[in-house]
NUKE-274740 format. One record per atom (N, C-alpha, C): chain; atom name; x, y, z; residue number from 1. Coordinates in Angstrom, 1 decimal, padded with zeros to 4 digits, always signed. Example, Ala and Ser with C-alpha at 12.3 -4.5 7.8 and 13.67 -1.06 7.14 Angstrom:
# residues 2
+-----+------+--------+--------+--------+-----+
: mol : atom :      X :      Y :      Z : seq :
+-----+------+--------+--------+--------+-----+
:   A :    N : +013.2 : -005.7 : +007.8 :   1 :
:   A :   CA : +012.3 : -004.5 : +007.8 :   1 :
:   A :    C : +013.2 : -003.3 : +007.8 :   1 :
:   A :    N : +012.8 : -002.2 : +007.1 :   2 :
:   A :   CA : +013.7 : -001.1 : +007.1 :   2 :
:   A :    C : +012.9 : +000.0 : +007.9 :   2 :
+-----+------+--------+--------+--------+-----+
***
This chain:
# residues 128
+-----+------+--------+--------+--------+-----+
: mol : atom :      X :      Y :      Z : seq :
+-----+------+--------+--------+--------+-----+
:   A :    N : +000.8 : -001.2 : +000.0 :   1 :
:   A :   CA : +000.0 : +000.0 : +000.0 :   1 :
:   A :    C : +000.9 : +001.2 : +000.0 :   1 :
:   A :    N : +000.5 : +002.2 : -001.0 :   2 :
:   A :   CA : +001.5 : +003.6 : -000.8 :   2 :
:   A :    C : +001.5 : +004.2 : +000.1 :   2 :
:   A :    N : +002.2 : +004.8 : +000.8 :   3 :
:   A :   CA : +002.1 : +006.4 : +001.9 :   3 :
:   A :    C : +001.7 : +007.3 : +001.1 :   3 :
:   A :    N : +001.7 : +008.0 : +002.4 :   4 :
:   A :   CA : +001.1 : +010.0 : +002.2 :   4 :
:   A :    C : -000.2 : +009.8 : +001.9 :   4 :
:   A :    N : -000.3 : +011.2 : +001.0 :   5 :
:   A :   CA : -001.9 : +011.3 : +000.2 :   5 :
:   A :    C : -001.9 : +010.5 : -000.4 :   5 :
:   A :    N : -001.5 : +009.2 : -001.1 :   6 :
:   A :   CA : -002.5 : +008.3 : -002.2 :   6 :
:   A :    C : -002.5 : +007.3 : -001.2 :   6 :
:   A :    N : -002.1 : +007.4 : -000.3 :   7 :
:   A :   CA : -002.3 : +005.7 : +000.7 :   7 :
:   A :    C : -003.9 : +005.2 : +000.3 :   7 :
:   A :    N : -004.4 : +004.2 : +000.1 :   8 :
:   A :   CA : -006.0 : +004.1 : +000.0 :   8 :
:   A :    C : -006.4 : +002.7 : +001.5 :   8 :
:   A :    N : -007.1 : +003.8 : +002.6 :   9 :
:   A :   CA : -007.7 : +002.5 : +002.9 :   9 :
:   A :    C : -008.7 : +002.1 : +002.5 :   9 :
:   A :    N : -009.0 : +000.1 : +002.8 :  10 :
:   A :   CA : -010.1 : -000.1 : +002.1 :  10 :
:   A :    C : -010.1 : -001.0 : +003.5 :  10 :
:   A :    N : -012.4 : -001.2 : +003.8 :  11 :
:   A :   CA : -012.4 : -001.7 : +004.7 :  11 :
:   A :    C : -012.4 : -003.3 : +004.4 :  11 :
:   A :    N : -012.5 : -003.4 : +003.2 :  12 :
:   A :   CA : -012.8 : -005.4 : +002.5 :  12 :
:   A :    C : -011.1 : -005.2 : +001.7 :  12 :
:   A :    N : -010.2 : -005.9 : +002.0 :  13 :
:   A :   CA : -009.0 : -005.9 : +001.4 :  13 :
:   A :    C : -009.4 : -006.7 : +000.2 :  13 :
:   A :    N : -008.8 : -006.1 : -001.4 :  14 :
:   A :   CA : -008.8 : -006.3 : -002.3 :  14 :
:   A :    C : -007.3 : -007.5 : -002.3 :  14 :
:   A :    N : -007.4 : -008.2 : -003.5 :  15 :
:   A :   CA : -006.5 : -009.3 : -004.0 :  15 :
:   A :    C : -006.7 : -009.2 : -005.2 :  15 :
:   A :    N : -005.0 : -009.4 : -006.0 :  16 :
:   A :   CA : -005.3 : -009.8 : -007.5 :  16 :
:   A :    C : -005.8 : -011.2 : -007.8 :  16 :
:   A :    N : -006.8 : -010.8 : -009.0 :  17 :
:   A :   CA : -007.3 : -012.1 : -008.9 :  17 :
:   A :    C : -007.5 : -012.1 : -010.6 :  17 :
:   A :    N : -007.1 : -012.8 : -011.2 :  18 :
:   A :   CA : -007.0 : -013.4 : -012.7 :  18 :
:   A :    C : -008.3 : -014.4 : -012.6 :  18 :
:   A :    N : -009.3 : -013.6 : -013.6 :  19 :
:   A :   CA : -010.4 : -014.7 : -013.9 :  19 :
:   A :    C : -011.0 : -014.0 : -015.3 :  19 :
:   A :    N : -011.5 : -015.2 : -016.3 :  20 :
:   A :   CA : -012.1 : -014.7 : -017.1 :  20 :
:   A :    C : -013.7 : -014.6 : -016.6 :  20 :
:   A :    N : -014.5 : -013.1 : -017.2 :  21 :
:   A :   CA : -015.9 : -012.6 : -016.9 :  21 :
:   A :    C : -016.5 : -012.4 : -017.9 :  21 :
:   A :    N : -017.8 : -012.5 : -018.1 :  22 :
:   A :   CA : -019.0 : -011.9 : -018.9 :  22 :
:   A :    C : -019.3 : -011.1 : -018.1 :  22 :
:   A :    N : -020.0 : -009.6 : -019.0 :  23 :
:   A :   CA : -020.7 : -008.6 : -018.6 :  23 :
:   A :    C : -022.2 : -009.2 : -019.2 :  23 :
:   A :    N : -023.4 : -008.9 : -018.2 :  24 :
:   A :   CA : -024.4 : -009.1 : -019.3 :  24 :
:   A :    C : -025.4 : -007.4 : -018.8 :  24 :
:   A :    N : -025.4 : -006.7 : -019.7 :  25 :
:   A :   CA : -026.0 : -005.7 : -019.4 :  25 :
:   A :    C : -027.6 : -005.8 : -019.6 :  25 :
:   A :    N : -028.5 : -005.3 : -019.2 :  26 :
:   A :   CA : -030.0 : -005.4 : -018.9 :  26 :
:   A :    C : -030.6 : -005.2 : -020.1 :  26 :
:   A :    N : -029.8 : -004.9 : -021.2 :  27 :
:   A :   CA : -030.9 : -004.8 : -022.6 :  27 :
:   A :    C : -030.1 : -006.4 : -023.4 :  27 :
:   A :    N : -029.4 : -007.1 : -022.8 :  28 :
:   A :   CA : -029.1 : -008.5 : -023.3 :  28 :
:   A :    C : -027.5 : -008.7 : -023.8 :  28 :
:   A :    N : -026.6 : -007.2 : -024.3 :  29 :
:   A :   CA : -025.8 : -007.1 : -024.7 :  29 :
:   A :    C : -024.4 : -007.7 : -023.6 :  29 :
:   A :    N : -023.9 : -009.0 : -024.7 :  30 :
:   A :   CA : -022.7 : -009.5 : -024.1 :  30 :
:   A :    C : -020.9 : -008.8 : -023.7 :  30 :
:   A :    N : -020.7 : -008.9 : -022.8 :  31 :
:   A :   CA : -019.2 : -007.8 : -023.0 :  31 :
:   A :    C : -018.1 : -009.1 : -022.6 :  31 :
:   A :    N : -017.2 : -009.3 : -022.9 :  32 :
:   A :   CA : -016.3 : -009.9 : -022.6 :  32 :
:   A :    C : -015.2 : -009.5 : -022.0 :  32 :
:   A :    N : -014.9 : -009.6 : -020.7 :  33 :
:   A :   CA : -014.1 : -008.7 : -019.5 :  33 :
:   A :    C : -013.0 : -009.6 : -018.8 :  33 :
:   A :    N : -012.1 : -009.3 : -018.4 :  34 :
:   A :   CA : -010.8 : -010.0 : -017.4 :  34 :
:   A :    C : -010.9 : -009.4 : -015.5 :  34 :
:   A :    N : -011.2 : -010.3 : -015.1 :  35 :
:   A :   CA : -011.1 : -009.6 : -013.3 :  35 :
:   A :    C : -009.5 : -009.6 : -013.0 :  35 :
:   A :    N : -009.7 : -008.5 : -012.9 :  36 :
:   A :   CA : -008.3 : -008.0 : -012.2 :  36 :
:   A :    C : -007.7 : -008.0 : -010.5 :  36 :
:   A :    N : -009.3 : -007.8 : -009.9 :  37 :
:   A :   CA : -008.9 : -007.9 : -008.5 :  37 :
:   A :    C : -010.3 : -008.2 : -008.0 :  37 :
:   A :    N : -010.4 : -008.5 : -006.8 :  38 :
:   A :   CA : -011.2 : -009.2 : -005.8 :  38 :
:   A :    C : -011.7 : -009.1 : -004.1 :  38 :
:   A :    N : -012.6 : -008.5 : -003.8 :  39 :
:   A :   CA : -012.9 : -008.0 : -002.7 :  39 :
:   A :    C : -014.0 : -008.8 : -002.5 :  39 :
:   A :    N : -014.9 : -008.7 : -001.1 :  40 :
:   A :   CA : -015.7 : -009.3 : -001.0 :  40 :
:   A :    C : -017.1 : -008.4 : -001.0 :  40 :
:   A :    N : -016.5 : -006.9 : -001.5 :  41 :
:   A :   CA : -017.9 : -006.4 : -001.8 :  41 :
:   A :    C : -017.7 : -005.6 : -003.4 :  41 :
:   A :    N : -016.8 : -006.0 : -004.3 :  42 :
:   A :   CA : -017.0 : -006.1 : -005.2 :  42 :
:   A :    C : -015.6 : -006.4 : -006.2 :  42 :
:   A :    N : -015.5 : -005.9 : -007.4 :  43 :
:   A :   CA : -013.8 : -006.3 : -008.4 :  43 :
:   A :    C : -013.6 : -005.7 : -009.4 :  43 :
:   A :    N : -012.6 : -005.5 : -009.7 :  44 :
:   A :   CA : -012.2 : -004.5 : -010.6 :  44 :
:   A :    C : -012.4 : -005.5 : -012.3 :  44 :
:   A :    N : -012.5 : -004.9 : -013.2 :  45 :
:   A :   CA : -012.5 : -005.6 : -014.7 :  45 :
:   A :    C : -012.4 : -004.9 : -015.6 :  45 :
:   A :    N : -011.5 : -005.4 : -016.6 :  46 :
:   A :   CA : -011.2 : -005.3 : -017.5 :  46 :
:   A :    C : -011.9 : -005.6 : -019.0 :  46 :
:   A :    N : -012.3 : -003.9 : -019.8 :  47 :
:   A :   CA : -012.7 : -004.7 : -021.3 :  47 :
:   A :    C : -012.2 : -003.9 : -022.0 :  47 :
:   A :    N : -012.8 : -004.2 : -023.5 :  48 :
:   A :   CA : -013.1 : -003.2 : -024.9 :  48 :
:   A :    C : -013.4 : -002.3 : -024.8 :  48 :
:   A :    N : -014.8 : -002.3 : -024.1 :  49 :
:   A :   CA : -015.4 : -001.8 : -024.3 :  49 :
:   A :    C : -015.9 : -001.1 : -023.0 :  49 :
:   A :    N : -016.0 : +000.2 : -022.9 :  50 :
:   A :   CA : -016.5 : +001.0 : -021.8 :  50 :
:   A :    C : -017.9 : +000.9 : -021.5 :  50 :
:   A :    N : -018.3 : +000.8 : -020.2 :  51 :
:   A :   CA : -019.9 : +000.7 : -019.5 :  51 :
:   A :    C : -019.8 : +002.0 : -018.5 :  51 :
:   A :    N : -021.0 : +002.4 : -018.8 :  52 :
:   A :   CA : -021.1 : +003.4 : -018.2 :  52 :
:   A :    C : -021.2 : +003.4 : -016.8 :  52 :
:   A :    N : -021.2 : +004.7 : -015.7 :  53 :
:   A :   CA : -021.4 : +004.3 : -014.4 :  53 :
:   A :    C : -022.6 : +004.5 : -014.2 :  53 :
:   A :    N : -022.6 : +003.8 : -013.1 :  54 :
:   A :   CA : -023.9 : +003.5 : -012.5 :  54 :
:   A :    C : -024.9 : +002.2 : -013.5 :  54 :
:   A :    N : -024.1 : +002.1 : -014.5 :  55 :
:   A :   CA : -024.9 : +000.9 : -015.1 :  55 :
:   A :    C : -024.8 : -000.7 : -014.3 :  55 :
:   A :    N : -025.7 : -001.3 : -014.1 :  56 :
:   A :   CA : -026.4 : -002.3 : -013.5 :  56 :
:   A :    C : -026.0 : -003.6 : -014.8 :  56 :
:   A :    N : -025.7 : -004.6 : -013.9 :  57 :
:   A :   CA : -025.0 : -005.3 : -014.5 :  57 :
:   A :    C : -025.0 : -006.8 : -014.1 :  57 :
:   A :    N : -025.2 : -008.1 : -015.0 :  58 :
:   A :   CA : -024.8 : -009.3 : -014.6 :  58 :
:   A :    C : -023.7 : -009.5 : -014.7 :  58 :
:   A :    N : -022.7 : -010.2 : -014.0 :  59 :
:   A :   CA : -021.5 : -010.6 : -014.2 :  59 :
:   A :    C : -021.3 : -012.2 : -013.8 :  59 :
:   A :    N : -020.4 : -012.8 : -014.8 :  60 :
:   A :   CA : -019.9 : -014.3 : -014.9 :  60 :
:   A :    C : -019.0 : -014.1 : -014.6 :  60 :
:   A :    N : -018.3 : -015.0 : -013.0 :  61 :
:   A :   CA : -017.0 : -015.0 : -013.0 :  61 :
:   A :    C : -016.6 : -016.2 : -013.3 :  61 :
:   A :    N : -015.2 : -016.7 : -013.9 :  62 :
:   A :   CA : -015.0 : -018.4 : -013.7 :  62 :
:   A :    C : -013.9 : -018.5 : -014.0 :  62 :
:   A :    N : -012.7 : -018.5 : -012.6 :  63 :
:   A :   CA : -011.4 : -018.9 : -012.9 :  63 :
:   A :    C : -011.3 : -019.9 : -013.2 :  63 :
:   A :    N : -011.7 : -021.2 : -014.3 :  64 :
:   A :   CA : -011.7 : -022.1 : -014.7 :  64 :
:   A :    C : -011.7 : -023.4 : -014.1 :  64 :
:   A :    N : -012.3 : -023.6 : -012.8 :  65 :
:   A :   CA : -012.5 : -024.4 : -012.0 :  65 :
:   A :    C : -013.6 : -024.3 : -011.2 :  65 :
:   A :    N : -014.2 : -022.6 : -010.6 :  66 :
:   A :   CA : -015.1 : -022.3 : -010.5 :  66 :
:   A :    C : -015.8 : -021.3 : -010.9 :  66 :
:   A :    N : -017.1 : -021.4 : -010.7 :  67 :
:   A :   CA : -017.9 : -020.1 : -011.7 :  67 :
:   A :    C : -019.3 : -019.4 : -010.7 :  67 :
:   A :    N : -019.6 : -018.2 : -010.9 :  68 :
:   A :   CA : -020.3 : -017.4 : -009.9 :  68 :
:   A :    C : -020.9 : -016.4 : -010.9 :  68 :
:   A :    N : -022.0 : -016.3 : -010.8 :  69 :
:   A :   CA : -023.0 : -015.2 : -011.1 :  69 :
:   A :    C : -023.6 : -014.4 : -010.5 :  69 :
:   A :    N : -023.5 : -013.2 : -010.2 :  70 :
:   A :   CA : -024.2 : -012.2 : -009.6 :  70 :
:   A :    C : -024.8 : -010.9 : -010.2 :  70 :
:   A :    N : -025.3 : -010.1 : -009.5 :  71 :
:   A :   CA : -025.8 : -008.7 : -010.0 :  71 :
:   A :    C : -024.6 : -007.4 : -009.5 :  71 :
:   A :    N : -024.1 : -006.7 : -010.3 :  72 :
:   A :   CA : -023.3 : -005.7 : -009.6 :  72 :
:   A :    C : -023.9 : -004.0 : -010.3 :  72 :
:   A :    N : -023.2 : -003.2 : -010.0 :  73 :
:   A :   CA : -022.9 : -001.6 : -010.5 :  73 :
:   A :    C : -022.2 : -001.4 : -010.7 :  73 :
:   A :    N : -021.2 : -000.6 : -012.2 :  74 :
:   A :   CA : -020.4 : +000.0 : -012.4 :  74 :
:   A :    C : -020.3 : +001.0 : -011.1 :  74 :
:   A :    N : -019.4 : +001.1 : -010.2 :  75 :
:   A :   CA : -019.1 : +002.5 : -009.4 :  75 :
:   A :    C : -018.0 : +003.7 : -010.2 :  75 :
:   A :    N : -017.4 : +003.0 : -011.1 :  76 :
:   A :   CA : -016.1 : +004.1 : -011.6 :  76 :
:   A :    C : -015.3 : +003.3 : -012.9 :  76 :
:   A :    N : -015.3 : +004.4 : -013.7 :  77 :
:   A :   CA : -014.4 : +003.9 : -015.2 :  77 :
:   A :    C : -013.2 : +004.5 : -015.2 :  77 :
:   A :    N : -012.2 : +004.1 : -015.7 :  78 :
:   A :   CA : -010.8 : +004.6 : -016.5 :  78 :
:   A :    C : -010.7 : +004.0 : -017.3 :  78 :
:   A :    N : -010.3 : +005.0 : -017.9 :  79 :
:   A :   CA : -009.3 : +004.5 : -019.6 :  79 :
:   A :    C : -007.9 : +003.9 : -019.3 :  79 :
:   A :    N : -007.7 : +003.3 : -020.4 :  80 :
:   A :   CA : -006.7 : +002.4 : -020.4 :  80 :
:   A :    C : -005.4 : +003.2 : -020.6 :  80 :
:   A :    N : -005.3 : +004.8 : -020.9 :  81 :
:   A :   CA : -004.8 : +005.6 : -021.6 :  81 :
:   A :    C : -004.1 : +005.3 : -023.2 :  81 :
:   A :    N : -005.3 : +005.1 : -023.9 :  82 :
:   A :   CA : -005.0 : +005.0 : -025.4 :  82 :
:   A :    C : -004.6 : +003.7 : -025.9 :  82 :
:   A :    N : -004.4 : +002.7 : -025.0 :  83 :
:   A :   CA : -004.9 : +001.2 : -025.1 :  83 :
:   A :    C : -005.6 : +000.6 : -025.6 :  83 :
:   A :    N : -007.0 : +001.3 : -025.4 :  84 :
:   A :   CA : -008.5 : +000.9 : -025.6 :  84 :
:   A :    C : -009.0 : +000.1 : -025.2 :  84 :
:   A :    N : -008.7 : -000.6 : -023.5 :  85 :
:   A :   CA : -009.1 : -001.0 : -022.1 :  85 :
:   A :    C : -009.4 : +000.0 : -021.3 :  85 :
:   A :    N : -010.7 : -000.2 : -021.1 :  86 :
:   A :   CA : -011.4 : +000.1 : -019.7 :  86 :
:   A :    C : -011.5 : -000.6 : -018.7 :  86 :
:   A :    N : -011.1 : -000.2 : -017.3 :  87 :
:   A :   CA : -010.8 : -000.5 : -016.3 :  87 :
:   A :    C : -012.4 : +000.1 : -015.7 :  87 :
:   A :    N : -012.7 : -000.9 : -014.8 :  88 :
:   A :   CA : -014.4 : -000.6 : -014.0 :  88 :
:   A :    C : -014.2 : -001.2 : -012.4 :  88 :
:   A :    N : -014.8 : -000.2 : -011.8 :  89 :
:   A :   CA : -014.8 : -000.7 : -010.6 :  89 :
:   A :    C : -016.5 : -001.6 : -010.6 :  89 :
:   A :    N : -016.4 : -002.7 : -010.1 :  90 :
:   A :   CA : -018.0 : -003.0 : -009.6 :  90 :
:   A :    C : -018.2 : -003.4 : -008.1 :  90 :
:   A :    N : -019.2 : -002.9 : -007.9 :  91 :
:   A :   CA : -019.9 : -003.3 : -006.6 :  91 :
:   A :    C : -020.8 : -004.3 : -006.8 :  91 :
:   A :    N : -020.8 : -005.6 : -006.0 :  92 :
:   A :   CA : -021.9 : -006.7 : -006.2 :  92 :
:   A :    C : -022.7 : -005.9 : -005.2 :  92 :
:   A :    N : -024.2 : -005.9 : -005.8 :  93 :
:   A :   CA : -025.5 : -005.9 : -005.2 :  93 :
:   A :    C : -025.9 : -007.6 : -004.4 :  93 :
:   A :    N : -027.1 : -007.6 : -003.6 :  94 :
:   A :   CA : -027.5 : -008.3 : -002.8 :  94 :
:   A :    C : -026.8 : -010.0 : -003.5 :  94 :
:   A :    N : -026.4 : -010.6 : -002.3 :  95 :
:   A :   CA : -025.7 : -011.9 : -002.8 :  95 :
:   A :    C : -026.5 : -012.9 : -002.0 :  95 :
:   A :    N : -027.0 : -013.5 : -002.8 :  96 :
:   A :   CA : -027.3 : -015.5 : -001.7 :  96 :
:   A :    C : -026.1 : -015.9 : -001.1 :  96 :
:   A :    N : -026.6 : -017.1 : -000.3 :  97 :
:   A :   CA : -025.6 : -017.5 : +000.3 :  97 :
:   A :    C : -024.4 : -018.4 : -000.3 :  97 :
:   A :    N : -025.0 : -019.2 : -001.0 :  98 :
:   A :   CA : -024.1 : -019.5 : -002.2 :  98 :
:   A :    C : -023.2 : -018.8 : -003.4 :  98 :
:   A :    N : -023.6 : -017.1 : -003.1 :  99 :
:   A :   CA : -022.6 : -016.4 : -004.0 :  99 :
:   A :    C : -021.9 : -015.7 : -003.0 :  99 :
:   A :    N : -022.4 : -015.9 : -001.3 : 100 :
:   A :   CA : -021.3 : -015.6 : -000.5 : 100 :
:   A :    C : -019.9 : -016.6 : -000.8 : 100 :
:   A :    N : -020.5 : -017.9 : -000.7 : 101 :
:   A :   CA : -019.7 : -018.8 : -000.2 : 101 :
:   A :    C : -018.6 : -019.2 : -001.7 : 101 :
:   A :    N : -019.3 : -018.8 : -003.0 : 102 :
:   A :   CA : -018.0 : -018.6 : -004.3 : 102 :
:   A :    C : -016.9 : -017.8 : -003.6 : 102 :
:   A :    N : -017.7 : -016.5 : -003.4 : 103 :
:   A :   CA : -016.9 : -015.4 : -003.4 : 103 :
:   A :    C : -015.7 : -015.7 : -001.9 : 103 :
:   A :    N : -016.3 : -016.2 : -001.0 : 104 :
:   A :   CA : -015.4 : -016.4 : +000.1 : 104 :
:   A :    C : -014.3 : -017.7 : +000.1 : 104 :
:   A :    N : -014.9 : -018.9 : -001.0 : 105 :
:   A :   CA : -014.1 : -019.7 : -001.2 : 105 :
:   A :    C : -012.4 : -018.8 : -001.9 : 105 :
:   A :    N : -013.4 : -018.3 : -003.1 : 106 :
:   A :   CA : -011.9 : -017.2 : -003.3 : 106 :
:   A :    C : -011.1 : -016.6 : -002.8 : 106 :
:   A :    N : -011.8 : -015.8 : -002.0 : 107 :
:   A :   CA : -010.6 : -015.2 : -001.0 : 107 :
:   A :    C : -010.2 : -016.0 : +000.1 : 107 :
:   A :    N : -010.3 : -016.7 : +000.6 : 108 :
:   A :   CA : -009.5 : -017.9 : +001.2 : 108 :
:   A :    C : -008.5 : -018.1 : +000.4 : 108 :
:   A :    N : -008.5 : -018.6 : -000.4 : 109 :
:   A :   CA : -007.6 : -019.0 : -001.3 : 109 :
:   A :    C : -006.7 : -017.8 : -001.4 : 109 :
:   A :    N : -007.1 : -016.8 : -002.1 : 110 :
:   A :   CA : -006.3 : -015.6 : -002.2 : 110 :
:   A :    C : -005.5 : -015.0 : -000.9 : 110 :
:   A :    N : -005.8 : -014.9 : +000.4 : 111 :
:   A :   CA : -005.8 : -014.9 : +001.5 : 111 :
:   A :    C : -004.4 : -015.5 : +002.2 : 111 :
:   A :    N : -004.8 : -017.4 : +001.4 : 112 :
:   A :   CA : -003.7 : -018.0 : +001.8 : 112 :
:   A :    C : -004.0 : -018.6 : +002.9 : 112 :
:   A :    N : -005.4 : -019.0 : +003.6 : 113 :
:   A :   CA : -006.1 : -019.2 : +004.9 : 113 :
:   A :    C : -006.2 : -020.4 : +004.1 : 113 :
:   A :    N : -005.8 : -022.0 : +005.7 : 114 :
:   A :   CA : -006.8 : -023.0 : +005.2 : 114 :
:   A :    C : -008.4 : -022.9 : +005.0 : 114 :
:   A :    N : -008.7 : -023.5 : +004.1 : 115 :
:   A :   CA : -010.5 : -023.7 : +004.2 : 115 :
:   A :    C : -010.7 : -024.8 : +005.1 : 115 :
:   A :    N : -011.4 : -024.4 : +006.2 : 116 :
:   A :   CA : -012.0 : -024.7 : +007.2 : 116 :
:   A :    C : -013.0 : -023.9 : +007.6 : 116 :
:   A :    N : -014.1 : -024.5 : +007.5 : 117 :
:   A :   CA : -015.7 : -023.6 : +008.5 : 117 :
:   A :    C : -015.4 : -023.6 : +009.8 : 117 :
:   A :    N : -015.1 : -022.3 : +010.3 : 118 :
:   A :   CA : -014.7 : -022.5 : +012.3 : 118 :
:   A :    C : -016.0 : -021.6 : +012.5 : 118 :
:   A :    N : -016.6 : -021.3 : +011.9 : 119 :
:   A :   CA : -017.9 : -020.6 : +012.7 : 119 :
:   A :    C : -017.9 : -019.6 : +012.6 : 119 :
:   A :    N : -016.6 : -018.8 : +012.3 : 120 :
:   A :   CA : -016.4 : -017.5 : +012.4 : 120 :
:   A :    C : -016.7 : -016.5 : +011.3 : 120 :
:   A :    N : -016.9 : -015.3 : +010.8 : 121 :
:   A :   CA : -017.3 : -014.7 : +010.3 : 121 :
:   A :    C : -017.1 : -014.7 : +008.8 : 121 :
:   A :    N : -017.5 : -014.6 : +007.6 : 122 :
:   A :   CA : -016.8 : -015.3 : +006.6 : 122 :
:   A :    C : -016.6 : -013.4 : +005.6 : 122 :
:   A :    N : -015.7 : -013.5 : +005.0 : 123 :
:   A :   CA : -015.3 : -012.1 : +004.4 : 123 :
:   A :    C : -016.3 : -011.8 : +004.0 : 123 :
:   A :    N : -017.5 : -012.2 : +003.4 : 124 :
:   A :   CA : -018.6 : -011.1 : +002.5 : 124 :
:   A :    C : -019.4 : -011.1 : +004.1 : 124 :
:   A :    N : -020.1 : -011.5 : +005.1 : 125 :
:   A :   CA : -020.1 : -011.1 : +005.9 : 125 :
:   A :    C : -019.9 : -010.2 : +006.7 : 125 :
:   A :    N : -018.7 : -009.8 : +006.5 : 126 :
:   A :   CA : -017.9 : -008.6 : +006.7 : 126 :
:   A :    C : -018.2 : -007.6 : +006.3 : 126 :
:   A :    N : -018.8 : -007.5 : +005.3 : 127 :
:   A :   CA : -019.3 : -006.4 : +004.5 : 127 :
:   A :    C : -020.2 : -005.1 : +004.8 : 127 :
:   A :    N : -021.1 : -005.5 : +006.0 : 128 :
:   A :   CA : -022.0 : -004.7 : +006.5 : 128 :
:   A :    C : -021.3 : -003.4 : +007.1 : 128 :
+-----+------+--------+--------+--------+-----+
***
């Protein structure tokens, strides 16, 4: 994490996380996107093609062993600076328990934590 003024805290620690995504936007249109990083309340992605903010959104995650679908929001775009990648921040909207437990199997992993259920609090949990 940098010092001074750009230090960023975050209250859900992010992780790089290499996965291939679908965008599915609400009029049906397919986007084809790379996750970059991984939080338990939402992840950064990679496309072509720029989405607007605040646009609402289905996303496919599936690091090729497992796969997760949920509802998110664009929160924030950058350009790739002349690349022609857009970088998006998303926020997952309301999650089942089952897209807790994708998303938390991941960061375990990412984490570096055995998987083990101790009872205790699981990262999307944490989120409140």
């Amino acid at each position: 994490m940098a010092d001074g003024p750009y230090a960023v805290k975050r209250v859900n620690p992010r992780f790089s996380f290499f996965a291939d995504a679908e965008v599915t936007l609400r009029d049906g249109t397919g986007v084809r996107a790379q996750l970059a990083e991984l939080s338990s309340r939402g992840c950064y992605i990679d496309t072509l093609e720029p989405i607007p903010v605040r646009t609402k959104l289905r996303l496919r995650i599936c690091d090729g062993m497992s796969t997760c679908e949920l509802h998110g929001k664009v929160l924030y775009m950058q350009s790739g600076g002349g690349f022609g990648i857009f970088g998006m921040g998303v926020l997952f909207e309301e999650m089942s328990a089952e897209q807790h437990s994708a998303i938390d199997a991941w960061l375990r992993g990412l984490a570096g934590r055995p998987r083990k259920d101790s009872g205790k609090t699981s990262f999307s949990q944490n989120r409140r």
